[in-house]
N, C-alpha and C positions, 0 to 999 in steps of 0.2 A: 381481258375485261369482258365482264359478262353483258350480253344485250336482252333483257326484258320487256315481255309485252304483258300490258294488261286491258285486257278486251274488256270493257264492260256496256252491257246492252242498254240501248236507250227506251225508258218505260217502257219495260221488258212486257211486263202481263198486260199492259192497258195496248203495245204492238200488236200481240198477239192476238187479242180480244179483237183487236180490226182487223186481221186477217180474215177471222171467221163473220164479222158484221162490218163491213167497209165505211156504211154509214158513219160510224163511230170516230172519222175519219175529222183532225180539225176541231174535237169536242170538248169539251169539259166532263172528262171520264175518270170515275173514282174506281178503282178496283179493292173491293176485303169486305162488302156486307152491302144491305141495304143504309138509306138515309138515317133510319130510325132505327137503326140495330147497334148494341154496344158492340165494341170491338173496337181495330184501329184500320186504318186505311195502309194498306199492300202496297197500293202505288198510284200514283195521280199520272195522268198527264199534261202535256207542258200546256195545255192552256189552261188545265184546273193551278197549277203553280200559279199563277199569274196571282190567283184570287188569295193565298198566301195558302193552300193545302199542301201537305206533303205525308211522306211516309212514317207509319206509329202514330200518326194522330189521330184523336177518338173520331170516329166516324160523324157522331154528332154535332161536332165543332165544324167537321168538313161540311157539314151541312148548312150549317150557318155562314160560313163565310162564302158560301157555294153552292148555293141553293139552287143554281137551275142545272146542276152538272146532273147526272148519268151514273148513279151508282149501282155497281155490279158486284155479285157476289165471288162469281172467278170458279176458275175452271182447271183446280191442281194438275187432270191428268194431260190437259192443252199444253200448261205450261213445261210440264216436265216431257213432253214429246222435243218442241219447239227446243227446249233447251239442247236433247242430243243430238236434232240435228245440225247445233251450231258447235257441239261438240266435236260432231263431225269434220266441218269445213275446219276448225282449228287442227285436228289432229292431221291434215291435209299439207300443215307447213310446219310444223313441230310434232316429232315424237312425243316431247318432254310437256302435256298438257297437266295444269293442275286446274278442276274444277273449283275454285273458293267458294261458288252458291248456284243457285240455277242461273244465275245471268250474268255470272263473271269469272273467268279465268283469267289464269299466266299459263304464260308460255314463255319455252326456254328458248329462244331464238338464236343464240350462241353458236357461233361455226355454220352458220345456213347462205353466209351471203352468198359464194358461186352456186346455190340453188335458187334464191329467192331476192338476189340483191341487195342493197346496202337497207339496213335499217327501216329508213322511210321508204323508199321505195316497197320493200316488204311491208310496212306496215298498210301502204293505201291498196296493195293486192291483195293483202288478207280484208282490207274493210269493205274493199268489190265483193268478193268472195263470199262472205256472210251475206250481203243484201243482195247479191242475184242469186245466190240458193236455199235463203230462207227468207227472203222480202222482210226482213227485221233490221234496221240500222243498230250501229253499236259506235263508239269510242274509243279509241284506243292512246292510251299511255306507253309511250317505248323510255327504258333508262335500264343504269347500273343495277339497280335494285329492284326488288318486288314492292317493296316502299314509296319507292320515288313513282313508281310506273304506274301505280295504283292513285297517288294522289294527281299525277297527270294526265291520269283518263279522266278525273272529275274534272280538272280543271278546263280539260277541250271539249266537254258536255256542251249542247249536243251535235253526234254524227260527226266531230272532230278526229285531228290528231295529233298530238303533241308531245316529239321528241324532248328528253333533256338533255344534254349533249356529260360525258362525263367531265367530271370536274365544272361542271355546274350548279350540282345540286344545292349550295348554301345562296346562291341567288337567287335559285327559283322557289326556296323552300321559307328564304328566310321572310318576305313579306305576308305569307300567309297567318291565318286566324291559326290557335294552337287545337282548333277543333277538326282542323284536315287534316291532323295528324289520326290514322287505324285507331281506335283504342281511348281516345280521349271523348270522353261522352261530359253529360249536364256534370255530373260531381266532381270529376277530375279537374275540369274544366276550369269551376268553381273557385275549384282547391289554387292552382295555378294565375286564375286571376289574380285571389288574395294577395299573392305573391308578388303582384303585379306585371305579371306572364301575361301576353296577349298575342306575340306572333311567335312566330318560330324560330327567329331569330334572337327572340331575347329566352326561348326556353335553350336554344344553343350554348348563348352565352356564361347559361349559370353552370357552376363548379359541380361534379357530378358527385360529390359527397354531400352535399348538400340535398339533393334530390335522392339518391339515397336515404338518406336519414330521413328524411320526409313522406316518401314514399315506397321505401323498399324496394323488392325486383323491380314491381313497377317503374319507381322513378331511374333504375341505370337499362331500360329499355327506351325509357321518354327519351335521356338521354342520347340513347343509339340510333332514336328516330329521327329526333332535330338535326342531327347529321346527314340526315339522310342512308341509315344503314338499314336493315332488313332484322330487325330485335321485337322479342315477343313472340309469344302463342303461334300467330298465324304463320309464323316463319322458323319452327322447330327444323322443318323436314326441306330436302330439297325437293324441286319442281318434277312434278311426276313420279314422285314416290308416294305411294299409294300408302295415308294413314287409315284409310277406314273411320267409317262414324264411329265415335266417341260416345254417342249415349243419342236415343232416339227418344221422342215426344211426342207427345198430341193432348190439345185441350180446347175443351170449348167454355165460349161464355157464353151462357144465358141469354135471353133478349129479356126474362123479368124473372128475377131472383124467385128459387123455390127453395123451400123446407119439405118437400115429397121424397120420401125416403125412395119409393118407389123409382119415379123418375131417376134422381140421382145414380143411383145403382145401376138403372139400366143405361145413363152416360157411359158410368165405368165400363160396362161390358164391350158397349161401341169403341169407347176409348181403345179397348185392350185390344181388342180385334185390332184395330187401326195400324197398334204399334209391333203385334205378332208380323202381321202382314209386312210391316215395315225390314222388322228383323230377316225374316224368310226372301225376302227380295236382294238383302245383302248377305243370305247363307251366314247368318250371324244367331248366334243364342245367347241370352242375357243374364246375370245373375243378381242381377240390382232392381229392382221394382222401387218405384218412388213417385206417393200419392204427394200431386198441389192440390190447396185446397184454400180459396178465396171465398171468405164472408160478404156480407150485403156493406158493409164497412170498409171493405178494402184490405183488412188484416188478412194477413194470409202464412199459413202453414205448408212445409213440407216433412213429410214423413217415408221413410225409404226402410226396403227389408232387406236382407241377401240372403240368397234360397239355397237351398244344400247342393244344388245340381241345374246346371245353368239349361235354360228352357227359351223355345219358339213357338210356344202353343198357347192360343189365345186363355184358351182354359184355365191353364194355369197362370198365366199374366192377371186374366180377371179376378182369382181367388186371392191372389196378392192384395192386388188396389184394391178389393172389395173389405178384405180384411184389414186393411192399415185404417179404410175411410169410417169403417165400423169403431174401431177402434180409438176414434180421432174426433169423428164431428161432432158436435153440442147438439145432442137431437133437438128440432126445432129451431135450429138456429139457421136461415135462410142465406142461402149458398148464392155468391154468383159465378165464379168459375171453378170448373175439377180441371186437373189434367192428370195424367199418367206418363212418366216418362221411368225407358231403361236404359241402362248402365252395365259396366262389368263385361263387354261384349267380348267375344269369344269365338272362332272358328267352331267351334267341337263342340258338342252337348254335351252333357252327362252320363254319364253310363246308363242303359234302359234298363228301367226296373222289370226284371222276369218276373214278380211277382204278379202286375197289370197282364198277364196272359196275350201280352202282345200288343195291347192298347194303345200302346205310346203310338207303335209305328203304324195301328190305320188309321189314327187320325191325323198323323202325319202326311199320311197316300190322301185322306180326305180332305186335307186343306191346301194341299197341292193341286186337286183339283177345285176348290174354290177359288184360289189363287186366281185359277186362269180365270173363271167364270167373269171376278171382281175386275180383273186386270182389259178386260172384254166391254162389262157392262155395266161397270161403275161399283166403289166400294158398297153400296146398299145392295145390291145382289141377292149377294146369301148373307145372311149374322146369326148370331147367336141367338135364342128364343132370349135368351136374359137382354139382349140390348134391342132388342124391338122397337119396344119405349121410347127408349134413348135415341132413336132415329132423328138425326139432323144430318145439315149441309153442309159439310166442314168449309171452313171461310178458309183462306189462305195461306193466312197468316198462322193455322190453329196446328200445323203439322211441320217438326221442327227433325234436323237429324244436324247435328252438329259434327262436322268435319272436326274442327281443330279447338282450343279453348280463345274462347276471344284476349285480347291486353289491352 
């Protein structure tokens, strides 16, 4: 029987943030923009919870229900430090680490007890372990599954722990909302109430041709979820098997919609930069470029290319999105968000064009050493003359690398 941990950190960024301002300590602290900035909130913590704020919600609304909280814009290269070194303390008791986002892993805990002891006892020396070597509390879920472990670290939220013992999981599963199930978001949801679904135990009970028929893959994962089994996207691969991002992002939104073609384009540039950088960080080259593009309305378009010869260089990322958004926008028609995300990723470039007289490869030497510059002193460093312009403070939530596909 297998034994799974899933660590997951307690208001990860809003932690962190009081690592560096102690003050912040006890507050009503919003993390993902200012009060008056569109966007959505990153993460709250637990005394902004109180006032009803949480995570995705428009910053604005957090404002209003929250008015005398502390909102911060956040600090990506903080968090992503923070996170390895609690990558660290995990790889400390399990080989078998799978990072599922910067604040949450499993771990394959299987066959450790004459190293680390039974289960629980393993799990409160790994939750010492995190909070005396990185002053960060976290929660942890231990069970059969990556499923069940995952929904029992929400449930001992916060600074808990809670084992589910095997052959438990249909009691401790079945009283729950069908929205602590991975995967079930507002439309699923929805879809399932109609049905008159509400816990997990009655999405247990229904006949799984049914949910089938209704939902396709989807529905014989729901299925394998209400069981409490490990079904779905997030759970292709075994733990510590290294899938690699799946496609990388970045977008910003506006604080007031423009129609500047100017501006907009030098977004793109910043953008591209952002997700070359990205790619280059995981030794990856892309061959999918794919402009978002949000109106003052809310409609919003994607448009995607695939290029002859898969690339890491901002340059060409930027002629990509530059040319899908040329090709796409209602000139005059005022934008509130661009993003640019790639796809198709790939160990191996393309073969160098000998014709570029060698081009490829110094600017490849040249953004290696940008690389470090940015990775020193912050992505606004060095950029591209074309994204100048386009200079902003990427909010948090605006830089996306997708591990796995969600269910």
């Amino acid at each position: 029987m297998a034994t799974i941990f899933h660590v997951d950190m307690d208001a990860f960024f809003v932690s962190v943030e009081e690592l560096y301002e102690p003050s912040l300590k006890g507050k009503a602290v919003v993390v993902g923009g200012k009060a008056h900035e569109r966007g959505v909130v990153s993460a709250a913590s637990y005394e902004a919870r109180k006032f009803g704020v949480h995570s995705a919600m428009p910053l604005r609304q957090a404002a209003k229900l929250c008015p005398h909280a502390i909102f911060i814009s956040g600090q990506r290269e903080r968090y992503a430090e923070a996170s390895r070194a609690v990558e660290q303390v995990l790889r400390e008791f399990s080989p078998l680490v799978e990072m599922a986002s910067i604040d949450e892993a499993y771990l394959d805990m299987t066959g450790t007890e004459r190293l680390h002891g039974p289960p629980l006892r393993a799990a409160h020396r790994l939750h010492a372990a995190v909070q005396q070597q990185t002053q960060l509390n976290c929660s942890i879920g231990i069970a059969a599954s990556r499923l069940v472990a995952k929904i029992a670290s929400d449930q001992a939220k916060r600074h808990g722990i809670l084992h589910v013992l095997p052959g438990q999981e249909a009691t401790f599963l079945g009283p729950l909302d069908i929205h602590r199930i991975p995967g079930v978001g507002e439309v699923t949801g929805q879809h399932l109430n109609g049905m008159g679904i509400r816990r997990i135990r009655d999405l247990a009970a229904l006949d799984e041709g049914l949910l089938r028929s209704r939902f396709g893959r989807l529905g014989l994962a729901l299925a394998g979820k209400a069981r409490g089994e490990d079904a779905g996207g997030w759970f292709d691969t075994a733990i510590g098997e290294d899938g690699g991002p799946k496609s990388i992002s970045h977008e910003h939104t506006y604080t007031e919609d423009t129609a500047d073609q100017t501006l907009l384009e030098s977004t793109l540039a910043k953008l591209s930069e952002m997700v070359a950088r990205r790619l280059r960080d995981h030794a990856l080259h892309a061959r999918t470029v794919q402009l978002k593009l949000r109106y003052q309305d809310f409609s919003t378009i994607t448009r995607a290319h695939t290029l002859d010869q898969p690339t890491q260089l901002d340059a060409e990322i930027m002629r990509e999105s530059r040319a899908l958004f040329r090709a796409n926008w209602k000139a005059g028609r005022k934008i509130r968000l661009l993003g640019v995300q790639v796809s198709s990723l790939t160990e191996s470039g393309g073969q160098m064009n000998l014709l570029s007289g060698g081009q490829d490869e110094k600017w490849q030497r040249a953004l290696s050493a940008v690389d470090k510059l940015r990775g020193r002193f912050g992505d606004s460093t060095v950029s591209l003359a074309a994204g100048l312009q386009g200079e902003f403070r990427q909010r948090v939530h605006e830089g996306k690398e997708r591990i796995r596909p969600k269910s």
